[in-house]
Each structure stands twice: as C-alpha cells, then as structure tokens.
N, C-alpha and C positions, 0 to 999 in steps of 0.2 A: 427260716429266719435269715433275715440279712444280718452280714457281719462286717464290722467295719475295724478295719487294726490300722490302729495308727503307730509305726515301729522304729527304730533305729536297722539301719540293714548295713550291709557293706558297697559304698556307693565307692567302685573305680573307675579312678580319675587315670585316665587314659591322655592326659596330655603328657607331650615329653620336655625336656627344660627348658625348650622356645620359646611356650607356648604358657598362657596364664594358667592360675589356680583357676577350677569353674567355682563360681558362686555356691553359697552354701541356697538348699531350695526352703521355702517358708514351710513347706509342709510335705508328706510324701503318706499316702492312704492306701490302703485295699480294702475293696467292697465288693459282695459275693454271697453265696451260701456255703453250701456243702457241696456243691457240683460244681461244673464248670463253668465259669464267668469271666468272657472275655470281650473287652472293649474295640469295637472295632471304629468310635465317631465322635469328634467333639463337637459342640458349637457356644459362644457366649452363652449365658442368660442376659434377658432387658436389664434386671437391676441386681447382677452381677454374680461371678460363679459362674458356674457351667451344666450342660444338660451334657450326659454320655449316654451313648446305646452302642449294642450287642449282642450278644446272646447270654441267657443264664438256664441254668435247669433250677426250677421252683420245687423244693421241699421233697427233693427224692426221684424226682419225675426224670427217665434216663432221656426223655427227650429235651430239646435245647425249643426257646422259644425266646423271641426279643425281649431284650431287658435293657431297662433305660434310668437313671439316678438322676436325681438334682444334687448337687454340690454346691455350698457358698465357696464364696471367698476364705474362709477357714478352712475347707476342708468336710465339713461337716454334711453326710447326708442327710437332706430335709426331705426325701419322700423315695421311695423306688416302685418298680410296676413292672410284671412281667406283662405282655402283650400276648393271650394266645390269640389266636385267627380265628376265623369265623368258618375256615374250609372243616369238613369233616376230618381230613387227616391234619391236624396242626401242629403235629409234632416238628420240629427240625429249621423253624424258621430265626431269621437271625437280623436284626438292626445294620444296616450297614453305611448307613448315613444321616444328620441329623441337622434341622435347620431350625434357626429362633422364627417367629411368627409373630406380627406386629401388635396383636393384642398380649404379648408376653408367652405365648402358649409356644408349641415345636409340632413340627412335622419331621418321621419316620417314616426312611425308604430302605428298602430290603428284598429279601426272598427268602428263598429253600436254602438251606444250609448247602447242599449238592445239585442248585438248579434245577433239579425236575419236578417242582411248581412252580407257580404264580407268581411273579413279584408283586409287592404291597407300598401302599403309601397308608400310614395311620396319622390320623392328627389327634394332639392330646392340648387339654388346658394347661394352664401356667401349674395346676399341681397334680398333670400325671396322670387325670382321666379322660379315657378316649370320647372322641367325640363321633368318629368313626373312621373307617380302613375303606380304599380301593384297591381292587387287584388286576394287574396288566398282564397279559401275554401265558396263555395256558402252561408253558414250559421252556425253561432253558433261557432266562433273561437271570443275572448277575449284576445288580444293580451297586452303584461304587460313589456315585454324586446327586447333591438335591441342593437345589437353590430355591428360595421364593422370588417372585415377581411380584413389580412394582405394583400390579393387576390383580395384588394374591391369590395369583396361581402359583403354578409349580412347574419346574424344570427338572428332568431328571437324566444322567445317563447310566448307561450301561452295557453288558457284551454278552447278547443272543446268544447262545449253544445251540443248533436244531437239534430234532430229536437224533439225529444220527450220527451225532457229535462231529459233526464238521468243522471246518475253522471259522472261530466266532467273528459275528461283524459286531460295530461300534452304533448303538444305537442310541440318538436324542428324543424326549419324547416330553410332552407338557401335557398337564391337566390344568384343570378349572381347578376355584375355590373350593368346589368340594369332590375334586379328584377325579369329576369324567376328565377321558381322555380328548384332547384335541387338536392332537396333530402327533404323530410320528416322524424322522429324520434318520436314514440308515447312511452310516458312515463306513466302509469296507470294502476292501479289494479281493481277490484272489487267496490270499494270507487269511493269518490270525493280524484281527485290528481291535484294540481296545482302549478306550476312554476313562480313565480311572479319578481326575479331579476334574472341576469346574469353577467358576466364577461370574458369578453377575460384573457388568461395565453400566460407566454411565447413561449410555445410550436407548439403555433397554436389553440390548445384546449379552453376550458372552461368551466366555473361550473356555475350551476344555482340551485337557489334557492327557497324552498316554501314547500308547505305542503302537506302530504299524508297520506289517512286514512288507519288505523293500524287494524280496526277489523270490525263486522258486525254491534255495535252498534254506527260507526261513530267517534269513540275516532281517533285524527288523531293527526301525530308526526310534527314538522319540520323536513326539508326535505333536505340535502346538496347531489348537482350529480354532480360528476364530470366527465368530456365527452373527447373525445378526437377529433381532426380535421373534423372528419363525423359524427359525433352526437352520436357514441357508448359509452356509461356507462363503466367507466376505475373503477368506484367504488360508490356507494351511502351511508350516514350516515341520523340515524335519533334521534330527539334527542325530551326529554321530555316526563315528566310519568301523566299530567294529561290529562284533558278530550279534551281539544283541544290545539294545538301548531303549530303557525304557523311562518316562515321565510318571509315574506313582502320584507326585501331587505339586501345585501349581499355588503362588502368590503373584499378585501384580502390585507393583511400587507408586509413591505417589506423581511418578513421572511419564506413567503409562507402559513403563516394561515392565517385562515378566521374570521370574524365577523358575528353572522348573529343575527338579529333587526326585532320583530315582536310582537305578542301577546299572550297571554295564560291564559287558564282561570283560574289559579291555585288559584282563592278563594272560598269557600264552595259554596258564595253566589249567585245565578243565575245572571246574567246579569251585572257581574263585570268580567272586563278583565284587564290583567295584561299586562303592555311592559315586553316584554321578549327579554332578549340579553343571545346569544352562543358564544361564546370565542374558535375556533379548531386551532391545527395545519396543515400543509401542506395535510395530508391525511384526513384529519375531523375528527378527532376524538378529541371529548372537552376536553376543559383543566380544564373550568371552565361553567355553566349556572347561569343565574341570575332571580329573578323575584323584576319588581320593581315597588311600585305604588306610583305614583308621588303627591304632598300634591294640593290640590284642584281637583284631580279627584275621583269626590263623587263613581262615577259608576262605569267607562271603561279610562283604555288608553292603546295605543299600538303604535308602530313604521312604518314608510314608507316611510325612509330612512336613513343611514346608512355612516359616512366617517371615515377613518383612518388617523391618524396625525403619522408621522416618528417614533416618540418616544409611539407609543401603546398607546396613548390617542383616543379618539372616540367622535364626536358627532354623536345624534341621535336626528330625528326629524319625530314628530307624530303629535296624536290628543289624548285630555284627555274631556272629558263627566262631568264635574262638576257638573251638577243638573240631577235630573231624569226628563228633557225633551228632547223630538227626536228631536229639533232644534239647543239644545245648548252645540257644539263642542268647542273648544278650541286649537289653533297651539301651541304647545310646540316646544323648544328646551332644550336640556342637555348635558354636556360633562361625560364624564367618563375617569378615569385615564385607567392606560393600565391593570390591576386588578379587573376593572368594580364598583370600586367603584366613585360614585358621586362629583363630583365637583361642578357644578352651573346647575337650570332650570332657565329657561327664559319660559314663556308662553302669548301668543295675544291672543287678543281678545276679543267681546264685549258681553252683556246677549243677549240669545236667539235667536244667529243665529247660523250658521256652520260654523268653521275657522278651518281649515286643513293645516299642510304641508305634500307636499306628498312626496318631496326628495330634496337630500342635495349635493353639488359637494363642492370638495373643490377651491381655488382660487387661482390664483400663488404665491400671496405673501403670504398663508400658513393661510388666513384667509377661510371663506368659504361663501357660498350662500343656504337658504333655499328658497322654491319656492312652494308657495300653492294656495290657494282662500282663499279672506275673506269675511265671508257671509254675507248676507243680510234675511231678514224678510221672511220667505219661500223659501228661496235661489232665486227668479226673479231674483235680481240684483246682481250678486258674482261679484267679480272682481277676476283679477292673482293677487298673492301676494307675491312680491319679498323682502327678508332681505338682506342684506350685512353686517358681520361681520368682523372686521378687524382682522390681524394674532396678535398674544398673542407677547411677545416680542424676536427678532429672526434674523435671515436673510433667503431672500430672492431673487429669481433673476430666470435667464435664462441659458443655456449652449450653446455657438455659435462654430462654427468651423470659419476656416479661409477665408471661402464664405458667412458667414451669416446667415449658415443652423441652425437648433436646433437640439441637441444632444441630445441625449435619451441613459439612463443607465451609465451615467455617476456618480458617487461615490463622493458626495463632505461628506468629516468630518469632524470633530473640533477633532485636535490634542490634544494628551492627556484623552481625551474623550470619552466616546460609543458613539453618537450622532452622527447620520451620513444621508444621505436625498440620493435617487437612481433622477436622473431627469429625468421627464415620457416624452412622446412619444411627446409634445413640445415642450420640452429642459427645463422646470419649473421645481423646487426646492425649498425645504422651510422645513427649520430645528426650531426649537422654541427651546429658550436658554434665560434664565435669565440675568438679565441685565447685564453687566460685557464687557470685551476685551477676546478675543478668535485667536486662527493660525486656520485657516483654508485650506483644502486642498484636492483636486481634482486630480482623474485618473481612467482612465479603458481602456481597450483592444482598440488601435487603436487612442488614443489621449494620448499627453503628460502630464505629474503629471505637479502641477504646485502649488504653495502655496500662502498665503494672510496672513499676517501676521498684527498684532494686528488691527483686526474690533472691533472697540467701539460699543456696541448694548445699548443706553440707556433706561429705565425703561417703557415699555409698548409700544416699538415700534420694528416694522420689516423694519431691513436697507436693503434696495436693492443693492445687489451686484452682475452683471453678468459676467461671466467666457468667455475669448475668446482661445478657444483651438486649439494647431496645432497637427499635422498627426507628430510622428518621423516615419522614414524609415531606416532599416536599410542595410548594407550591408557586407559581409564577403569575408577577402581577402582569403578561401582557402573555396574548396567545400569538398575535402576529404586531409587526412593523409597517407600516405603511407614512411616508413619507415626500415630499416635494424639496428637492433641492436642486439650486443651480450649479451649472457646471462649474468647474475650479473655485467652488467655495466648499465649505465643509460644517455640516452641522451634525447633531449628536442625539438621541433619544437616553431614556433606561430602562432598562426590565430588573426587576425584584424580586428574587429567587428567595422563598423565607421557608425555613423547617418548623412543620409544625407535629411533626414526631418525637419521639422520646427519645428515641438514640441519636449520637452525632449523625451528621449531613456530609458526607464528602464530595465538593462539587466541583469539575472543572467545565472550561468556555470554551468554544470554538467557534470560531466566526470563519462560514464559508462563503465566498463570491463566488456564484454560478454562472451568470452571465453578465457582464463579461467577467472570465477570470479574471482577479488583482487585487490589489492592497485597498481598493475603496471603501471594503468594510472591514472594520476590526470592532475587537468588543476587549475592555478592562473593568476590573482583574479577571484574570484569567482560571483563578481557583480558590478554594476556599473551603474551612471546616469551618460548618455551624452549631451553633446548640439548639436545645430548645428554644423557638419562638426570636434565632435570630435572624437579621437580615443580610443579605448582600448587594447591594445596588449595582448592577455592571454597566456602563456607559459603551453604546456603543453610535460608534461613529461614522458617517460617511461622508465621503470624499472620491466626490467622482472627477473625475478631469482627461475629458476625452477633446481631441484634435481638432474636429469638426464642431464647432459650438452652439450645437443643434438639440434638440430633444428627444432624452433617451428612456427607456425603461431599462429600470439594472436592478438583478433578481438575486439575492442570497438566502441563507438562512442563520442561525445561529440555532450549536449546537449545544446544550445541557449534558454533562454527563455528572453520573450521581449511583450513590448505593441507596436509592430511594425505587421500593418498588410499588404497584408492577414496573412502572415509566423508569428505568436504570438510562434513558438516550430520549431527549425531550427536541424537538426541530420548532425555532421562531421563525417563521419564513418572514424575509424582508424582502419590502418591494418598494422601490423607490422611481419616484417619475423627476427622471432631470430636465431644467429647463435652462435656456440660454441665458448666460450670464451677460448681464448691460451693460457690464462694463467691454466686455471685448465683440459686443455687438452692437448696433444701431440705435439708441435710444429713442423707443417708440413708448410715448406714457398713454397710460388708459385715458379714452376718453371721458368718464363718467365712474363714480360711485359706483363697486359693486361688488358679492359677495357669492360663493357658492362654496359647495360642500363634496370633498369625495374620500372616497368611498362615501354610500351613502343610500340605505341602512348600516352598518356600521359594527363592527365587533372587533377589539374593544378601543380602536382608534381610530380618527379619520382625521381630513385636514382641513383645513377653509380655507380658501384665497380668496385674498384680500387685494380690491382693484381701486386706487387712489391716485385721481388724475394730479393734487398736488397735496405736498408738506400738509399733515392737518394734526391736529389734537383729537384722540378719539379713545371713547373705551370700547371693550368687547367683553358682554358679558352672555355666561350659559345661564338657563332659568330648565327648574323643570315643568312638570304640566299643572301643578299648580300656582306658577309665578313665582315660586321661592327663587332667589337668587341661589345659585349653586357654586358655580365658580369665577372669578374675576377672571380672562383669559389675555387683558391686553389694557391697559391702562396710560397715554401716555402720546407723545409726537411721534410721528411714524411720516420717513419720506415718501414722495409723491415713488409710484412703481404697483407691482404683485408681491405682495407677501403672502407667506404661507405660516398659519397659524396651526398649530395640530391640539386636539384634542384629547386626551388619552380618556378613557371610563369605566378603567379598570376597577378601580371601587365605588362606579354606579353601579345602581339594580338597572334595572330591562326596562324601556320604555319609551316615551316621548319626551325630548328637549326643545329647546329653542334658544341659538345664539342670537343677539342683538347686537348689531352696530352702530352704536352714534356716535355724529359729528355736528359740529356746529350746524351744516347745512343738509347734512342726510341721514336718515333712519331706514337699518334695513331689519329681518329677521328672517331665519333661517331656520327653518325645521328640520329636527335628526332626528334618526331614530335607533334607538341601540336594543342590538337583538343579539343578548349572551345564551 
C-alpha cells in the first residue's frame, strides 16, 4: 500500500548571516511503501502538479521496479503505478527520467538498476495506465535524459557500459511515436564520456549536457553539445581546469544561454567535492564559473538539478555529505542571483541516512518543486520526497486564446521595466516583482497587445492573473500601385489597412524606393493600433524629380508590418511610369480627342489617359456591364494636355466595365476589365 506522510521535520537552514532566511515551502510529502522508494525525475503535469518516477518495491517484492505518482499542486497523491516489464527477468528496473506528453499523458525512460539489461521507454495516460514499453540496446545503456519532439517522437540520452565494462561512451538516440527506434548518435572519446541532462530549443534541436574525460589520466571537463534535429554536433564547450568537472543538469534562460549545475573536485583534499555552476551564453561559451561549498558539508556536495527564474535568478538542488559517513547525505536547496552569487540554502534531512534531491522544475505560479528520497537506516525504507515552494512575490497566470487553448511565446512585461516573462509550451508565465502596483502588458506574432493596468502585488505574494487573447486579421484595400505621374510634380494614392480580427492590429509602414533609390516614395502614418473593424488610411506619395526630363519607370514597394498571421510582412509593390513635365519641356498638345487604359486587364488599379487638344468641360464616368452607372470618375474643366486619371476597384467584384468620355464635341468608351 502506498503511504503518504505529510510531517513537520527538521529543515537546516544553512545560510550564514549574509545571506536571507530561505522561504518557508507550502508543503513537504513522502510517498512510498514498505520498501524502498526513491525518486529519481520530475516533470510538470498539463494542468498542474507533477508526475515523479523511480524506483519502488511493490508490497514486499525485494526486487525494485519503476514507480511513478501524480501529485497536485497540494501535494496530494491522485494515483501511483509500479511499471513491471514485460522481459522475463523484470526485477531491478528503475525510472530515470520523465517527460509531459501533449495529450496530458508522460513518457518513462530508464533501465536495469545495475545496467546489464535493456533500457525501456513506457508511455502511460494522463492517469497512469501503460499504453505500452520499447526496449533499446540488449545491455549496458544507463539512460539519464528524455525530451519529446515537436513530431511526438522521443529524444533520449544516455552512457553505454559494454559488456566488458569499458569506459562508457555518451550516446543520443530517438524513436518514433510509438518508440521504434530511428536513428542512434554515439558521442565519446577514448575516456569515460557522459550525458546526464537535455533540453529541447526552438529550432527543433537540442543541447545536452555532462562530462568528458580530457586526458589519459582521467582529468575530465564539463561537457556542453549542442546538436541539431538528427543528433549532429552544431558545436561542443568544455569547461573547468581541475581534476574532475562535471554538468549533472542543464537550464537554458530566456536569452538563449545556459546554466549548467554539477560538481567538481576543486579542493586539494581527496574526497571533497565541490557544487559547481557554469554561467554561458547562447553558443556556450562562459561568462562566468563558480565553485561553491555550502556551510555543513564537511566532505562533498554537488548539483542534480537546475531551474531558471525570468530575471537570471537560479535554484539548484543537490546533496551535501556533512560527516565522513557513507550513509549520511543530506537534500539541499539554494537560490543564486543572476551573478551566481548566493542568496539563501535550505538543507533536509536527518543523521545517518541518505537524502538526495535529484531535480527541480519550476511551477506556474513562479514557485518550484524539488523532488528526491528521504532515507532510511541502510536505505530499506527510502521514500519519494516531494517540496513545494511558493513563488517569491510577483505575478503569475496562463495565456488563453479565444478557444481556451494555451499560448506559448507570448511576451508579457512590466511597462517601464526590464522584466518581462516568454509563456512556455502551456501557456504559464511568472515574473517575480517586489511588492508595489505595476502596467503590465502582453504581445507577440499572431495575438493582439493587450495591457493591465495597476496590479497590486502585495509583500511576499504571487497574484494570479490570466490573459485571454484574440487573433487581429488584417486586410488591405489595394494589392498593388500602379501609377502615371510627371516629373517634378507629385501626386498621392491610399491603401486601407482594416482589422477584421478580434484582437488589437499592431501595424507599421515602410515605404521602400528600389529603383532608383530616394525619397520619391513615402507613405503616412507610419504606424498604428487598430481595433476591431477599424481603419487606417496611409497616403502615400510620389515625387519623382529626375535631371533629364524624360520618361522614366520607378519601381518600389510598400511594406506592412503587423502581428497579423499567417502574412506578419505584407509588400505593395508600386510601379510608377514618369512622364515629362510641360512645363520644363516643349509644349506639344494632343492633336485630337483620346483616351486609353493601362494596365489593362487590371487588378485592382489601372489609369486612363486622358488626351485633350484644348480646355474643354467633360465628365468621366465608369458603368459596369449592365449600364449601371458605378462611379463618377471626373466631372468638370480640365486643361487642354495628358492627364492621367486612375481608377482604383478595390471594392468592385470581377468583371467587365466601361469608362465613358464625354464632351461637347467627343464620345469615347473604354473597356476594362478586372480580374481579382
């Protein structure tokens, strides 16, 4: 039977008077049998809480088999599962890593307790029942990391043993949706090379992390790889100059660098280890390394996991070795500023047994979860050992769209502020902000800006705020420009950018001159938020004025940019034909009445010119093909020259027209035809 103790214990606080009080945590559980049950993996749940796996022994059984809990947000276990295998020997297998799955469910990667079987991938539903297991590699694979792909497949690493206990290589390896294998990646030198965390990147790619030995006498570095969609090496870093260094587990920040949290032995003294944290930007290369020994670990302590908080703050959570006995471990926790220097330890634990955490996720409301065993007297009876720590003071919440869905990469800020939170792949968010009233404010590619204006955050709490966002859409009344104007004069069209989505429009203008480069075109205004169903007129204009005053073709376009998808970058191409202006040329007047059309078929603008040997009174009107009159296009005295009339038909339908010219002494008409 599963046992759950929810207890008061002795938690030492290991800061010294630098350094803050640590937060009190909202909850602290153990969950277990009668045997041994230790946590070796966290990961979120979709709607909150957490999934853990490990190993447990079910109702007596001396052998250990994967064992995996659901825990809320409380604390409370809402289901548990031991996992046996499907091999004939199934005794001794153990959880050693665990991933959320997009329909809410988790996948389970692991092995042999001591390597000499199979490693397994199982997948379970959202409540714990298998759906089914693969197993990879007959013996000697020690699997440590599992990502899902965008593809729902699966990413796993881990460090080969042969059978002859060689020095293990690092190896990357994917399966399909339902776990064949399809592709292997062996990472390893001459040494012991091992891979111990991972992480998916936007790209499809990702980087993993761990250790590789550097020379013949064993000296080995931390290890940072970063890989690209098929497991190929885009670049490797390796960091640290003493006799051993290793990366146990890896965050990446919203800036594209990394964290990476492990151990090292940088003290003279044999059998002291030091936590070690790496500090790189986006390519890996350090900014900063640290070595730090925490105050009640007599011997050893080191990292085995790793979170990033928005603003470059970090906890890490490990184990520290207080006495020189092999029983007596101790669970740490620590924050670090975004600088890597110290802010508060926390440390569990009781004398003379083993208390480990082995990793950390953070929580939506910006708090987090460490997740280990707490021992027992020879370790028989471990339990999982789950903390809850609440978020520092702050806001917190979800991103929904207009279905309910969660929004991922969404940008919320605090105006006026750096401070700013991306929200991950289930729409969660969580900024930490000292107590006080703050604007806050939300946009990215595909949903509309939206603001919140004065949140009150009081003193050591996280207000829940969730964002419900609409899609803008935009639409443009002209697709192209086409135009007749004379040199050194300047005329103007418009295009009418309207939102007919739900969420704000953020739109700005750019007007580019291609040939020839210059100031001939511009377009106003330049920017604009819309709402629903409003408009923006931009005028733009040209103004050509070239030396020669001859006839020119001059080609630009005008550029849309917009949080409207798919089209976020929309091109008006403009194409203007110049002709000589009469007044700084030769006055030559048409000989005769006359009228023509270009472009012509036409989408959705064209121009007429207009050829009038003298001063006359005339109208111009469009009709469409049943004679209805459509548009008045010219009513009025017009001097004796060429003018150019243009047409726009942006809100005609498709079809046949006809302009009509009369004058006292001429009738002409003009057939167009518009093809949207």
């Amino acid at each position: 039977m599963l046992r759950i103790y929810v207890f008061l214990f002795s938690l030492i606080v290991t800061a010294s008077l630098a350094l803050a009080d640590p937060p009190t945590p909202m909850w602290t559980h153990r969950y277990g049998g009668s045997g041994q049950d230790r946590a070796f993996a966290l990961c979120n749940a979709r709607d909150g809480g957490v999934f853990v796996t490990g190993l447990g022994q079910n109702q007596g059984n001396p052998s250990v088999t994967p064992f995996t809990i659901r825990v809320d947000d409380e604390g409370d276990s809402l289901w548990s599962c031991w996992q046996p295998t499907q091999l004939q020997d199934s005794a001794n297998f153990t959880g050693r890593a665990v991933a959320t799955t997009p329909d809410g469910g988790l996948a389970i990667a692991g092995g042999y307790y001591t390597w000499s079987r199979p490693s397994f991938l199982t997948r379970l539903d959202a409540l714990g029942n298998a759906l089914w297991t693969q197993y990879y590699f007959s013996t000697g694979m020690d699997l440590r990391g599992l990502l899902v792909t965008p593809d729902s497949g699966y990413v796993m690493i881990g460090n080969w043993f042969d059978p002859g206990f060689h020095s293990p290589d690092a190896y990357v390896f994917k399966a399909g949706p339902t776990g064949n294998l399809l592709w292997t990646q062996v990472y390893g030198y001459a040494g012991e090379d091992s891979l111990l965390g991972i992480l998916p990147l936007p790209d499809g790619g990702f980087t993993a992390a761990g250790s590789r030995q550097v020379d013949l006498m064993g000296s080995s570095q931390a290890w940072l790889v970063r890989m690209d969609a098929n497991g190929d090496s885009l670049w490797m870093q390796g960091y640290g100059s003493s006799t051993y260094n290793s990366a146990q587990a890896l965050d990446r920040g919203s800036d594209g660098g990394y964290i990476l949290a492990g151990v090292s032995d940088s003290s003279s003294t044999a059998y002291e280890d030091h936590l070690y944290i790496v500090r790189t930007d986006s390519a890996g290369t350090a900014l900063w390394e640290r070595h730090y020994w925490l105050a009640g670990a007599d011997h050893d302590c080191g990292a085995n996991g790793v979170t990033l908080f928005e603003d470059g703050s970090f906890v890490v959570v490990g184990w520290t070795h207080p006495v020189a006995s092999y029983w007596d471990y101790d669970a740490f926790v620590a924050k670090f500023d975004a600088n890597g220097d110290t802010l508060w330890t926390a440390t569990y634990g009781t004398a003379n047994v083993g208390d480990r955490f082995k990793g950390v996720v953070l929580s939506p409301d910006g708090g987090f979860y460490a997740a280990g065993y707490w021992g027992t007297p020879q370790g028989t009876g471990d339990d999982f050992f789950v903390v809850r720590y609440p978020a520092e003071s702050g806001v917190h919440g979800m991103v929904l769209d207009n279905t309910g869905g969660q929004v991922s990469g969404a940008r919320i800020a605090v105006l006026g502020q750096s401070q700013f939170a991306i929200s991950d792949a289930n729409g969660n968010y969580a900024i930490s902000l000292p107590a006080g009233t703050y604007n806050l404010t939300i946009g990215a590619p595909c949903i509309g800006r939206d603001t919140l204006r004065a949140l009150t955050i009081p003193p050591n709490t996280s207000v829940a705020h969730d964002w419900n966002v609409f899609s803008p859409f935009q639409t443009l009344s002209r697709t192209s420009i086409s135009m007749v104007v004379r040199n050194h004069m300047a005329d103007s069209t418009q295009v009418t950018i309207r939102n007919i989505g739900q969420g704000a429009l953020d739109v700005s203008v750019q007007a580019v001159a291609t040939s020839p480069a210059g100031p001939w075109l511009s377009a106003h205004p330049l920017s604009g938020t819309l709402s629903l169903n409003d408009s923006l007129p931009v005028t733009v204009r040209i103004a050509p004025d070239t030396a020669n005053n001859h006839g020119y073709d001059f080609v630009g376009y005008i550029l849309v940019h917009s949080n409207s998808c798919p089209d976020t970058s929309v091109q008006v191409p403009v194409n203007v034909s110049v002709i000589p202006n009469a007044a700084t040329s030769p006055v030559t007047l048409p000989a005769r009445f006359d009228m023509a059309a270009y472009p012509n078929p036409f989408n959705p603008v064209t121009t007429l010119a207009l050829a009038l040997p003298q001063s006359t009174r005339l109208t111009l009107t469009l009709y469409d093909v049943t004679g209805r009159a459509v548009r008045t296009l010219c009513d009025g005295v017009m001097p004796a020259g060429i003018h150019s009339i243009m047409v726009d038909g942006s809100s005609l339908p498709s079809g046949l027209y006809f302009a009509r010219l009369q004058t006292s002494r001429f009738t002409r008409t003009q057939k167009l035809m518009l093809l949207k």
